[in-house]
N, C-alpha and C positions, 0 to 999 in steps of 0.2 A: 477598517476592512476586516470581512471576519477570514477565518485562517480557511474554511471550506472552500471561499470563492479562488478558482484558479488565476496565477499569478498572471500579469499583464504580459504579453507576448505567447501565453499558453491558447494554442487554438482547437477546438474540438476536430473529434475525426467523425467522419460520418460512417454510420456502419454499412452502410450498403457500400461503399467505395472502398475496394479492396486491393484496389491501386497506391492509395494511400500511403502504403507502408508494405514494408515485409519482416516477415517473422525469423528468425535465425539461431539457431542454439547458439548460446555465450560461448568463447572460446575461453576467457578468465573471469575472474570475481573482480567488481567494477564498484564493488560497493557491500555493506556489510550493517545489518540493524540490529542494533542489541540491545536487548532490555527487557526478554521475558524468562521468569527462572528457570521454566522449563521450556519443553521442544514444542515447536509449531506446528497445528494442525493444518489451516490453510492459511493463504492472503489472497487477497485481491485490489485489484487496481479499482480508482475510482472511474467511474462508468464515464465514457468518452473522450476524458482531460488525460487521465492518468496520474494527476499530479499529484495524487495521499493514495496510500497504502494504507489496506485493513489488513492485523492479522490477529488469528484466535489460536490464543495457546492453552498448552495441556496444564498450565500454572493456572487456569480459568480466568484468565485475562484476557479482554481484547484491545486492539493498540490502534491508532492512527496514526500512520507518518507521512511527513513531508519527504518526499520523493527529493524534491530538488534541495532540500537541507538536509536529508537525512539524519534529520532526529522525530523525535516521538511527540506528537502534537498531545494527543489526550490518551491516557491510560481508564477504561474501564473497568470493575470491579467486580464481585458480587458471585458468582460465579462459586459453585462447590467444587466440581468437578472441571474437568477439558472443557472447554468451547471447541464444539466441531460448526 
């Protein structure tokens, strides 16, 4: 199975349905990813599942993680500068 396809019981959201779900500021830290030298410019959830995380740091790396393991799937490279 490759690591992109969302885990079994993970069901998409549809974007029109905004019933779905609701949105809430964090009250605490529920979880914590580390592994770029430097500070993070963005992330983003994968589009519908949620279940990998992109993030592009100022060490010019960009990351995948696994959401519900919380560790770091694939590390990309190359990069001189920041990844905005």
């Amino acid at each position: 199975r490759s690591w992109i396809v969302p885990p079994s019981g993970v069901k998409g959201v549809d974007l029109h349905d905004v019933e779905d779900h609701a949105c809430f500021v964090p009250k605490k830290c529920v979880a914590r990813f580390t592994g770029h030298d430097a500070g993070v410019h963005r992330i983003r959830l994968f589009p519908r599942t949620g279940h990998l995380l992109l993030s592009a740091g100022l060490d010019g790396a960009c990351k995948v993680w696994s959401v519900a393991e919380r560790k770091c799937m694939r590390t990309y490279v190359g990069h001189t500068a920041a990844v905005r």
